[in-house]
MARBA-149876 format. One record per residue (C-alpha): x, y, z; residue number from 0; residue in three letters. Coordinates in steps of 0.5 Angstrom, whole numbers, plus 500, padded with zeros to 3 digits. Example, Ala and Ser with C-alpha at 12.3 -4.5 7.8 and 13.67 -1.06 7.14 Angstrom:
REM residues 2
((525, 491, 516), 0, "ALA");
((527, 498, 514), 1, "SER");
This chain:
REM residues 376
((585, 554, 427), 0, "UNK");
((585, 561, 428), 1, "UNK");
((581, 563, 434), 2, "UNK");
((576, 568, 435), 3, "UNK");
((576, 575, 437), 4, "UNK");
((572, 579, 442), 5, "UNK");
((570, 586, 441), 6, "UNK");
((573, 590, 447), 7, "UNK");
((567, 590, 452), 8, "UNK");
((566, 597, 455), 9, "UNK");
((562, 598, 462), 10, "UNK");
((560, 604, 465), 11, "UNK");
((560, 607, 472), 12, "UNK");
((553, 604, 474), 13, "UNK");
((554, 597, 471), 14, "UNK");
((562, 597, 474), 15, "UNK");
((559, 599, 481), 16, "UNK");
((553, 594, 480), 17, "UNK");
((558, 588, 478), 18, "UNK");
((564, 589, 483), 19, "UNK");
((558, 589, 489), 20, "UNK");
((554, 583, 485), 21, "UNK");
((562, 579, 485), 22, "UNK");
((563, 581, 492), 23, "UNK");
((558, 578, 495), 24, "UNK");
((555, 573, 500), 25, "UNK");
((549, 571, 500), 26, "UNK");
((547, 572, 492), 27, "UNK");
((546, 566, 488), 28, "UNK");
((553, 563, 486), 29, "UNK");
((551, 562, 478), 30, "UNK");
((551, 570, 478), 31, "UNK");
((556, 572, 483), 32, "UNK");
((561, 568, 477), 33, "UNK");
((558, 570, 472), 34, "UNK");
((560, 578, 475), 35, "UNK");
((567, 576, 477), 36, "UNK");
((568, 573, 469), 37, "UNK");
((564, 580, 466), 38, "UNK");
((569, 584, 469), 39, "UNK");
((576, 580, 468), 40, "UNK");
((574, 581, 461), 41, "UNK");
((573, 589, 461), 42, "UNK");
((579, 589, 465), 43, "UNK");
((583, 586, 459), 44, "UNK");
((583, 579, 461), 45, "UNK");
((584, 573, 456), 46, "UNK");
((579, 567, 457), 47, "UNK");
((584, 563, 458), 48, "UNK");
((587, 567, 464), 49, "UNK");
((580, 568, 466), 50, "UNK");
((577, 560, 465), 51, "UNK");
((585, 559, 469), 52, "UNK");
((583, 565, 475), 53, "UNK");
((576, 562, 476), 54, "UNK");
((578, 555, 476), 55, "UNK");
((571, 555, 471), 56, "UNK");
((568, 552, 465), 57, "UNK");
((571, 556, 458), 58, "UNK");
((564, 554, 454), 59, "UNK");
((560, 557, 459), 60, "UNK");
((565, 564, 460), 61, "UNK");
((565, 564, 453), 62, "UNK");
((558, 564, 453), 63, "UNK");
((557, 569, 459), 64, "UNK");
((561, 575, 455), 65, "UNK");
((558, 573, 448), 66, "UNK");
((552, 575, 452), 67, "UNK");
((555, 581, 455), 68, "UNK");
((557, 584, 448), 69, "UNK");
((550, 582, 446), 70, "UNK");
((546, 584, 451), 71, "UNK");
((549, 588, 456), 72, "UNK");
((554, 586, 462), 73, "UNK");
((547, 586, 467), 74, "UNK");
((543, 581, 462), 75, "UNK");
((549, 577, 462), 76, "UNK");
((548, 576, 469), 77, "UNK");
((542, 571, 468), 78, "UNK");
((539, 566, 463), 79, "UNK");
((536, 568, 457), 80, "UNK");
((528, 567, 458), 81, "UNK");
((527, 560, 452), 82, "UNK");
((520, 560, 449), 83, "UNK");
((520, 553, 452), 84, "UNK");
((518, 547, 447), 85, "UNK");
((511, 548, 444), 86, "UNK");
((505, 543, 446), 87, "UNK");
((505, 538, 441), 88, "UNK");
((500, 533, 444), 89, "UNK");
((493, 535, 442), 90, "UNK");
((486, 535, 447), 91, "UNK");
((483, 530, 442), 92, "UNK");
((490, 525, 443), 93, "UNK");
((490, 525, 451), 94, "UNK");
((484, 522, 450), 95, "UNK");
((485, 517, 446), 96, "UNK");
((490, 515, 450), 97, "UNK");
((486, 516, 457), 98, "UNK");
((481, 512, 454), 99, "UNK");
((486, 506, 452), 100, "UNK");
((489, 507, 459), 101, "UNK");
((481, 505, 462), 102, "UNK");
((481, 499, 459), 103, "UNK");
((484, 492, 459), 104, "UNK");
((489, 490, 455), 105, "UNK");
((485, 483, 454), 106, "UNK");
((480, 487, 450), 107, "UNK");
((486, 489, 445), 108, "UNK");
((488, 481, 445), 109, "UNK");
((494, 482, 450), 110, "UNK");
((495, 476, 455), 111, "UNK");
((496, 481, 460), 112, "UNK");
((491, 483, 466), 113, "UNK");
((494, 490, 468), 114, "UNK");
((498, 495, 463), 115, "UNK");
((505, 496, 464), 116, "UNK");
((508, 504, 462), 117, "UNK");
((512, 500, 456), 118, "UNK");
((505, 495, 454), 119, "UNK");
((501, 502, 453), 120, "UNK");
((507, 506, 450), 121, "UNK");
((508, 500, 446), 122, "UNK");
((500, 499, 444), 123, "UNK");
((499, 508, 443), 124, "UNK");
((506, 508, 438), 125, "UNK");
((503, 502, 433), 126, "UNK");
((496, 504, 433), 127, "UNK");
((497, 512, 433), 128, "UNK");
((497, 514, 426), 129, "UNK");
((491, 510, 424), 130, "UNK");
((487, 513, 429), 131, "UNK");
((489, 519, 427), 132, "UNK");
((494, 521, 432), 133, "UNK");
((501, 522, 429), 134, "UNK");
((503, 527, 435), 135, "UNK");
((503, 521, 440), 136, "UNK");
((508, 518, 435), 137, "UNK");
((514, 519, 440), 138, "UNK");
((511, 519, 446), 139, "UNK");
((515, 517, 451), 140, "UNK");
((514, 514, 459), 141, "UNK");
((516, 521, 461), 142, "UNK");
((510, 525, 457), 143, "UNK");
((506, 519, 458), 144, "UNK");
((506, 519, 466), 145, "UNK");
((505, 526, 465), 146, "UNK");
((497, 525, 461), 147, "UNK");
((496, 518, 467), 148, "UNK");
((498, 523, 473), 149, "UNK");
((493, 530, 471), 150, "UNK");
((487, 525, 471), 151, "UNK");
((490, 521, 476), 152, "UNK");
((489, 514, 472), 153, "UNK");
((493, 509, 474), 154, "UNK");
((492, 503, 469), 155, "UNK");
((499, 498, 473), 156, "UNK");
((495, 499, 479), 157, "UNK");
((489, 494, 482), 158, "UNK");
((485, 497, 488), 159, "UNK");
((480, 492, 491), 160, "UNK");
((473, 493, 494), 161, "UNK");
((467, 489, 498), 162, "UNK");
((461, 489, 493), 163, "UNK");
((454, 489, 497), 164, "UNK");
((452, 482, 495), 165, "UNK");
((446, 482, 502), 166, "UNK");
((440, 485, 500), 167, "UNK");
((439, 486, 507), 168, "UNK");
((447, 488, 508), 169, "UNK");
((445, 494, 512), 170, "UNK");
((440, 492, 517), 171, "UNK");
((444, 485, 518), 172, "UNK");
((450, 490, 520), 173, "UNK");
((446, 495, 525), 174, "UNK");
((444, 488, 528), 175, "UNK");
((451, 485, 530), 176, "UNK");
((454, 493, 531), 177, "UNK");
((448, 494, 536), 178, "UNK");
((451, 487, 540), 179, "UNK");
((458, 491, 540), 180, "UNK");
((455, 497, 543), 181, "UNK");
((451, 493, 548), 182, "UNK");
((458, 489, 550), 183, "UNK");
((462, 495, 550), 184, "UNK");
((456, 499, 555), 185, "UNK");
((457, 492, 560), 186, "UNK");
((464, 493, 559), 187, "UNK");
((464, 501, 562), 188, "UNK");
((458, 500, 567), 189, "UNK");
((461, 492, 569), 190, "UNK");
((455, 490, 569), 191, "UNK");
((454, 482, 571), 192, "UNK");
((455, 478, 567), 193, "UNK");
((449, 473, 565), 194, "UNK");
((451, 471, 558), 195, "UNK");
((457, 471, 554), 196, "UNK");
((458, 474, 547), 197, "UNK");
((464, 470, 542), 198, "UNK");
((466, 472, 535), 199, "UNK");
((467, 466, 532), 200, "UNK");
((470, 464, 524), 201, "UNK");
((475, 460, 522), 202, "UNK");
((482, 461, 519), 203, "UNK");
((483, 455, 514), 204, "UNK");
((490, 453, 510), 205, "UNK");
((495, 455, 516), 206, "UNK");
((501, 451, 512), 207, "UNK");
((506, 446, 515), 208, "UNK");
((512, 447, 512), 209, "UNK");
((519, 444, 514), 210, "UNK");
((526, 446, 513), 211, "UNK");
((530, 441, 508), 212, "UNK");
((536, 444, 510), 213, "UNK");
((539, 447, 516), 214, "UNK");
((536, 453, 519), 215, "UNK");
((542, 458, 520), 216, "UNK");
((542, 463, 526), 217, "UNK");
((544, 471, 526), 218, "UNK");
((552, 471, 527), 219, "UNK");
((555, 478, 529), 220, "UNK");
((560, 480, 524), 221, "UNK");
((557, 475, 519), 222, "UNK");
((550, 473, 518), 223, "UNK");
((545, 479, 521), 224, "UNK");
((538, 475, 519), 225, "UNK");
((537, 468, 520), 226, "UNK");
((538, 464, 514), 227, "UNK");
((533, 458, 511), 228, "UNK");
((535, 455, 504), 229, "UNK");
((529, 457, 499), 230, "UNK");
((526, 450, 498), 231, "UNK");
((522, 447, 502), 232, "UNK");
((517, 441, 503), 233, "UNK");
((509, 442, 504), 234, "UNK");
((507, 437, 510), 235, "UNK");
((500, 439, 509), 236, "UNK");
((494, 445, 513), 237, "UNK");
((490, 445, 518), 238, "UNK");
((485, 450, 520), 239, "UNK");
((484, 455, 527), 240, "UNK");
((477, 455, 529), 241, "UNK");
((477, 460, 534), 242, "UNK");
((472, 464, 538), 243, "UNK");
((473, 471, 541), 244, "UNK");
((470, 473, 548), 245, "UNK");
((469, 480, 546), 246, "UNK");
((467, 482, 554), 247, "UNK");
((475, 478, 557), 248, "UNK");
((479, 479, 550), 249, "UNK");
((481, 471, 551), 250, "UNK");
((480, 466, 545), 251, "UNK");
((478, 460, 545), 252, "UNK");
((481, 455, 540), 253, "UNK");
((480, 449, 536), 254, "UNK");
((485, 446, 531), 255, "UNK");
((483, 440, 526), 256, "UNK");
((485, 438, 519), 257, "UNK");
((478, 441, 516), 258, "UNK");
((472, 445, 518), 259, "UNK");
((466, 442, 516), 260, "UNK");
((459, 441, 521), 261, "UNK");
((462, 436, 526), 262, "UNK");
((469, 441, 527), 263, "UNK");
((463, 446, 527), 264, "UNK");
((459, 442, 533), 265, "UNK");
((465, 440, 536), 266, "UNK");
((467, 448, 537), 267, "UNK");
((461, 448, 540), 268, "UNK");
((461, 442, 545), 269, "UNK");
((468, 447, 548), 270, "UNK");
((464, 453, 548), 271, "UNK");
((459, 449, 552), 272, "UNK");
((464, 446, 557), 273, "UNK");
((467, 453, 557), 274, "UNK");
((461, 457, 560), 275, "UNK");
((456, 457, 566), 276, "UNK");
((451, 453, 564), 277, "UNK");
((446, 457, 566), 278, "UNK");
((449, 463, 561), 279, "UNK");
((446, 464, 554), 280, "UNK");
((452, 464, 549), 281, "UNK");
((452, 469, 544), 282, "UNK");
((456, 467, 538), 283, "UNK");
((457, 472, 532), 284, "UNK");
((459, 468, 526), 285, "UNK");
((459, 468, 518), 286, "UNK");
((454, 464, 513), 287, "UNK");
((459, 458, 512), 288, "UNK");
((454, 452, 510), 289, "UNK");
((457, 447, 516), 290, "UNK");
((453, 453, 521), 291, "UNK");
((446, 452, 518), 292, "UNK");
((448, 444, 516), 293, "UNK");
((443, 439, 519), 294, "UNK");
((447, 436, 523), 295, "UNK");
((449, 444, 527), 296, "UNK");
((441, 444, 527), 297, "UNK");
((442, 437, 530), 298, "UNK");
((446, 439, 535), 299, "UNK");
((443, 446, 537), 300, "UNK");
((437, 442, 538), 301, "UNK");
((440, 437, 544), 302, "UNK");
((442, 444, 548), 303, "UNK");
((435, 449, 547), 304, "UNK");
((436, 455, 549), 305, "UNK");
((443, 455, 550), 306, "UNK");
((446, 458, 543), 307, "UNK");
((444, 464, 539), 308, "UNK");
((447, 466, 533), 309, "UNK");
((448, 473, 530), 310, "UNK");
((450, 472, 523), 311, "UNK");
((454, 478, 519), 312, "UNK");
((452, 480, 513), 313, "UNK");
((453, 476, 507), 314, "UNK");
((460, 478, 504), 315, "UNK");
((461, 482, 510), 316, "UNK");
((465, 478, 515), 317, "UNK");
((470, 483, 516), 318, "UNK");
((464, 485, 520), 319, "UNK");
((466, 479, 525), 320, "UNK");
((471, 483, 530), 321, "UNK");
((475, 475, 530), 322, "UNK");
((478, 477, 524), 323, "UNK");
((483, 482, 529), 324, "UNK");
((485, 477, 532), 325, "UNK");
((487, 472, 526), 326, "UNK");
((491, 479, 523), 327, "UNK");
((494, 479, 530), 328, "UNK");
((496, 472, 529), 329, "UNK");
((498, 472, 523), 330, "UNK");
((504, 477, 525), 331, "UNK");
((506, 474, 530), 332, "UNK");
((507, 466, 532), 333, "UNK");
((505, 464, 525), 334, "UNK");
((510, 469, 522), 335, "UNK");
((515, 466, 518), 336, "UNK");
((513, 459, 522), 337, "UNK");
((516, 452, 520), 338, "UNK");
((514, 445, 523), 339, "UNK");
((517, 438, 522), 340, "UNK");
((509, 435, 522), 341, "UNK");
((503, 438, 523), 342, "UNK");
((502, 436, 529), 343, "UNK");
((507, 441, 531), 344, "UNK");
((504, 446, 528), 345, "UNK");
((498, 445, 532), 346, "UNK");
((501, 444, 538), 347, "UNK");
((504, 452, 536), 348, "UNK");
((498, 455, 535), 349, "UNK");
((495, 452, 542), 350, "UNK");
((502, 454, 545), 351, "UNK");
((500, 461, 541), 352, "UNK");
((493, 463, 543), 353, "UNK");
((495, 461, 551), 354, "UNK");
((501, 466, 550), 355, "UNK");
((496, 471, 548), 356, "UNK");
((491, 470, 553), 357, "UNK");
((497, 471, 558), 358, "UNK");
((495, 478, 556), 359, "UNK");
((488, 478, 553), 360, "UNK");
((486, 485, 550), 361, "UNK");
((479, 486, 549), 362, "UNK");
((478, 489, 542), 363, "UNK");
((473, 495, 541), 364, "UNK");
((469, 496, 535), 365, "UNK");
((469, 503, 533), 366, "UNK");
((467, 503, 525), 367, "UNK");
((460, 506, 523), 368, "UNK");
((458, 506, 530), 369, "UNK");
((455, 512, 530), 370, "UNK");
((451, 510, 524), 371, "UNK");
((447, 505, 528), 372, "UNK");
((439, 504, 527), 373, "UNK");
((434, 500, 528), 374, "UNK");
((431, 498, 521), 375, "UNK");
């Protein structure tokens, strides 16, 4: 096949000095410091072979770069040619189709799903587009997609939750128990004397028993860099943590039984008796669990007049109750990744945990809305 030839390409005294600087240089932009030194090899008489074979370059792209040269000039050579760029083709009226497909359930279309995924929703828009008038999104990829959920911030394979406010009274509940933080804190700074004790209480149900039924491997330098378990394992049962939280020492009183019904409940009251000064008045802040109103508490609160007072958290609001730090706290520490041969093991753990971390209590300081509260 015979090759095509090349008019000769001329350059003038100002476009030679121009180049010869550009292809000198140190500090401009590779791709024009190349396309200035294939320009004037080929003034010069160079053939491309010899030029793609000096330059160690690509000969479609020195072939391109000349043609432009003859064409537009060797300086307009230097850079890329403006393109018009691909036109727009998704229409106002398609984005939002799509935005609204995006913003409801795929159960609403008769998908099993709960959430969309990119492929479901381009799945969904390509079977659907036509008949509702869309043609446009026919090709619709999850390039293009990605780019109408990100300008309206949509994020449909995405779930945010949130808490809703079920208490009609939820603000003025929340005032109360956030005045009994202030006042712990105020005691605190002024050390004040001690004449009662404030404790967050809750509990923390379904603590797994769970036993290894293969060997458990320890870290191996040079071999094994973890600690191995086998995936299978066996379920011996839960236990729930009853635990109260001194909000003025920072210690946590714990109580660990099977359930939490009235008499675990009357139970973990009996330790808080046994706990403090008969002469204190015991503060308790704690959710509306059905066993801390239940007759048999009623019962229990009446053989001790005047000994207990409970401050309940608004309903659906017990992440008000600052013993949920310390839960959080335990859970990222000695029940991480905990594995037993019984649950009486596993009580035993936790005992041994709290104990451990009541070496070093830390008194925990509720900080949240505290400028916002009022008496109502």
């Amino acid at each position: 096949m015979a090759c095509r030839k090349r008019e000769k390409l001329k350059l003038d005294q100002e476009e030679m000095q121009e180049l010869q600087k550009l292809a000198n240089a140190r500090s401009s932009p590779n791709g024009k410091v190349r396309r200035a030194q294939m320009i004037l090899l080929y003034a010069a008489g160079e053939r491309i072979t010899d030029i793609s074979r000096s330059l160690d370059g690509n000969r479609p792209l020195i072939e391109r770069t000349i043609d432009k040269a003859l064409r537009f000039g060797a300086i307009a050579a230097l850079d890329d040619l403006p393109r018009s760029g691909r036109p727009n083709i998704i229409t106002d009226e398609a984005v939002a189709w799509v935005l609204n497909l995006a913003c409801q359930s795929p159960q609403d279309f008769g998908y099993p799903a709960e959430t969309w995924t990119y492929s479901a929703l381009i799945r969904h828009i390509k079977i659907h587009c036509l008949e509702a008038g869309f043609p446009c999104l026919e090709n619709t990829g999850k390039g293009a997609l990605n780019k109408i959920l990100a300008k309206s911030n949509i994020k449909p394979h995405k779930i945010s939750y949130y808490l809703e406010k079920r208490d009609p009274e939820f603000d003025a509940k929340m005032a109360t128990v956030l005045c009994v933080y202030q006042e712990v804190g105020s005691d605190i700074e002024n050390e004040s004397p001690r004449n009662k004790a404030t404790v967050s209480y809750d509990e923390k149900p379904g603590i797994q028993a769970l036993k290894n039924i293969a060997p458990q491997l320890n870290p191996v330098p040079g071999k094994h860099r973890a600690i191995g378990r086998d995936y299978e394992y066996k379920r011996l049962g839960t236990v729930t943590l009853l635990a109260g939280l001194d909000l003025h020492t920072g210690k946590v009183i714990p109580l660990v039984r099977e359930r939490h019904c009235s008499k675990e409940f009357t139970e973990f009251l009996e330790l808080l008796n046994q706990e403090y000064d008969p002469t204190w008045k015991l503060r308790i802040v704690l959710d509306n669990h059905s066993a801390h109103t239940s007759k048999e508490t009623q019962k229990y609160l009446a053989s001790k007049p005047n000994r207990f007072e409970f401050v309940f958290t608004p309903k659906h609001g017990s992440w008000l109750n600052m013993i949920e730090m310390f839960f959080s706290k335990a859970s990222r520490s000695f029940l991480r990744h905990i594995r037993v041969n019984s649950k009486a093991e596993l009580m035993d753990r936790i005992y041994r945990g709290i104990e451990e971390m009541n070496l070093e209590p830390v008194i925990f300081r509720w900080k949240y809305k505290m400028e916002e509260i009022r008496t109502l």
